[in-house]
Legacy VTK file of the C-alpha trace (Angstrom):
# vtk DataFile Version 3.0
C-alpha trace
ASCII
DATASET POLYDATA
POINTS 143 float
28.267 55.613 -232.033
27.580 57.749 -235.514
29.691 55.079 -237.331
27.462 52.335 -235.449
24.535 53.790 -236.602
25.732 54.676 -240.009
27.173 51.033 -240.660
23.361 49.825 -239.350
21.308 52.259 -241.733
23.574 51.182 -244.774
23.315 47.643 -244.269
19.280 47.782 -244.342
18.995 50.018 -247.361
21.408 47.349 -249.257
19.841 44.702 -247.831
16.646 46.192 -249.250
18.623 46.735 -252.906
19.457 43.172 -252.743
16.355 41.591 -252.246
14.560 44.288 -254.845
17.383 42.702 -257.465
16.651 38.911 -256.350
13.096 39.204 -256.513
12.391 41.665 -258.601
9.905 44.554 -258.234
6.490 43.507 -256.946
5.248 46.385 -258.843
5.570 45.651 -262.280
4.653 42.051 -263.629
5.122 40.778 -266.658
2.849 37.794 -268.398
5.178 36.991 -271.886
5.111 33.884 -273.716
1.721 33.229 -273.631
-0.119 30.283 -275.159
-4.125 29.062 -275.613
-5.486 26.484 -273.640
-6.275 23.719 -273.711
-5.231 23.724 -277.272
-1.704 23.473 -276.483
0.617 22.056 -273.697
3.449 24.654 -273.773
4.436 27.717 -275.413
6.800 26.579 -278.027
4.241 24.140 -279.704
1.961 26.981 -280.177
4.935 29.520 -281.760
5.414 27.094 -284.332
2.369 26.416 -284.593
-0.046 27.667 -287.777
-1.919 29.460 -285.814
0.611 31.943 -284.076
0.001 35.423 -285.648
2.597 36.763 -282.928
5.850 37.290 -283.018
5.121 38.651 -279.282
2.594 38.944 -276.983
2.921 40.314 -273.969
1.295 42.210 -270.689
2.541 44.245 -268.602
0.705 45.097 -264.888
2.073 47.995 -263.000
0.902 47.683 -259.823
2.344 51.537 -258.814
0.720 53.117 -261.792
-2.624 51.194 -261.857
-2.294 49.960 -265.286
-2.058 47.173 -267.617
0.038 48.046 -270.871
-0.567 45.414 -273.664
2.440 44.876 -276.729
1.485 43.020 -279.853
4.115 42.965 -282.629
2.127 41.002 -285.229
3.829 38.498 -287.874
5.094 39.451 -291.709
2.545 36.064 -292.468
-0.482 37.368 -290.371
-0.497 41.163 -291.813
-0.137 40.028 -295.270
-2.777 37.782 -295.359
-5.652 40.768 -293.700
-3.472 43.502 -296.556
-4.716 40.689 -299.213
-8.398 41.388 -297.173
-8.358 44.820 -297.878
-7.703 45.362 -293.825
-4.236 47.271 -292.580
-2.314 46.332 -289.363
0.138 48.143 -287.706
3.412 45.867 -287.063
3.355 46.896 -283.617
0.519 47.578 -281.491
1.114 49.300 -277.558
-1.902 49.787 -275.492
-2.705 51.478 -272.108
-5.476 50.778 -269.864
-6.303 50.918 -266.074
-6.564 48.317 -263.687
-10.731 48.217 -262.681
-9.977 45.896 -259.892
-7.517 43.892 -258.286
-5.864 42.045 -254.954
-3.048 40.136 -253.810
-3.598 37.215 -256.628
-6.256 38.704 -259.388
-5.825 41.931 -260.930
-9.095 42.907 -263.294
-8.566 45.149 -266.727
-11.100 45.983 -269.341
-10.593 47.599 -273.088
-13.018 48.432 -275.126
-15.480 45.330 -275.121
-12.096 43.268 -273.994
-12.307 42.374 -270.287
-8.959 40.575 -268.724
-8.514 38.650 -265.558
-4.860 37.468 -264.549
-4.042 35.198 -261.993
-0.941 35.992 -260.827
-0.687 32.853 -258.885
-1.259 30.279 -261.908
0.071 32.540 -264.465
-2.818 32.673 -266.465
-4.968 35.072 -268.379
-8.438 34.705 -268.927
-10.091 36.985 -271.421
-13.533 37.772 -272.364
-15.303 39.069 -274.924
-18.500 41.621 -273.667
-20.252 41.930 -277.111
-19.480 38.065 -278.318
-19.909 36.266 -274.473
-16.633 34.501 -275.768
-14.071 33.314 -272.873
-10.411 32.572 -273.959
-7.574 31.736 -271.554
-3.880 31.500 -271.718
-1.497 29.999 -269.755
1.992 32.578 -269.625
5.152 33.353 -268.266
6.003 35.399 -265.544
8.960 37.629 -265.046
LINES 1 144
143 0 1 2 3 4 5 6 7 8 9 10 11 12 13 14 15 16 17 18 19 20 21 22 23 24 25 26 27 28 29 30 31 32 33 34 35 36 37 38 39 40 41 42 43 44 45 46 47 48 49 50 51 52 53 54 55 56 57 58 59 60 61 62 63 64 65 66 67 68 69 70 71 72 73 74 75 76 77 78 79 80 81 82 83 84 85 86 87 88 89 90 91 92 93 94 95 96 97 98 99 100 101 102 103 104 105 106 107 108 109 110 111 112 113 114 115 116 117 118 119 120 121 122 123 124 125 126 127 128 129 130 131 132 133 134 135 136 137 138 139 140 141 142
């Protein structure tokens, strides 16, 4: 009867490791490859685009933590041209922030006068701008 039991218990903890590795964590999600809309169709028109000043762009939500962490790793192109400004970027930029709100399909983020909306569901971000009123969204990927 032990081994019974035994058998049972370690067939629902790998069945649980299994489906964690199929489907990933629901915890942690991660919006890469990003684009503007409706200015472009897909993401690879926009990184060879003119207008990319990212080499990446990427958010990710941790559900388990209550935060959003933000990675920017700017382009050679796009620093040089503020440094010929007068303006210095870091390469890399990695920023923290809590979640402000959130359910099964929207989680809500604000930075500074930066306010972000994702939609897990369509894979999209939509930004806004507090001081400016401007809106901006993106359509992403998901991993």
């Amino acid at each position: 009867m032990k081994k019974l039991l035994g058998i049972v218990v370690i067939s629902f903890m790998l069945t649980g490791i299994a489906r964690a590795f199929i489907f990933g964590s629901k915890d942690i999600i991660l919006f890469n490859e990003c684009y503007d809309l409706p200015k472009y169709n897909n993401y690879k028109t926009y990184k060879n685009s003119t207008d990319n000043s990212f080499d990446e762009w990427s958010v990710e939500i941790n559900l388990k933590k209550n935060t959003v962490t933000r990675t920017v790793i700017w382009t050679d192109k796009f620093i040089a041209a503020l440094q010929s400004r007068g303006t210095n970027l870091r390469k890399i930029e990695i920023e923290t922030f809590p979640i402000i709100s959130s359910n099964s399909r929207f989680v809500g983020a604000q930075v500074g006068e930066w306010e972000f909306t994702f939609d897990i569901k369509n894979k999209t971000i939509q930004t806004f701008h507090t001081k400016y009123k401007s809106i901006g969204n993106k359509k992403c990927s998901i991993d």
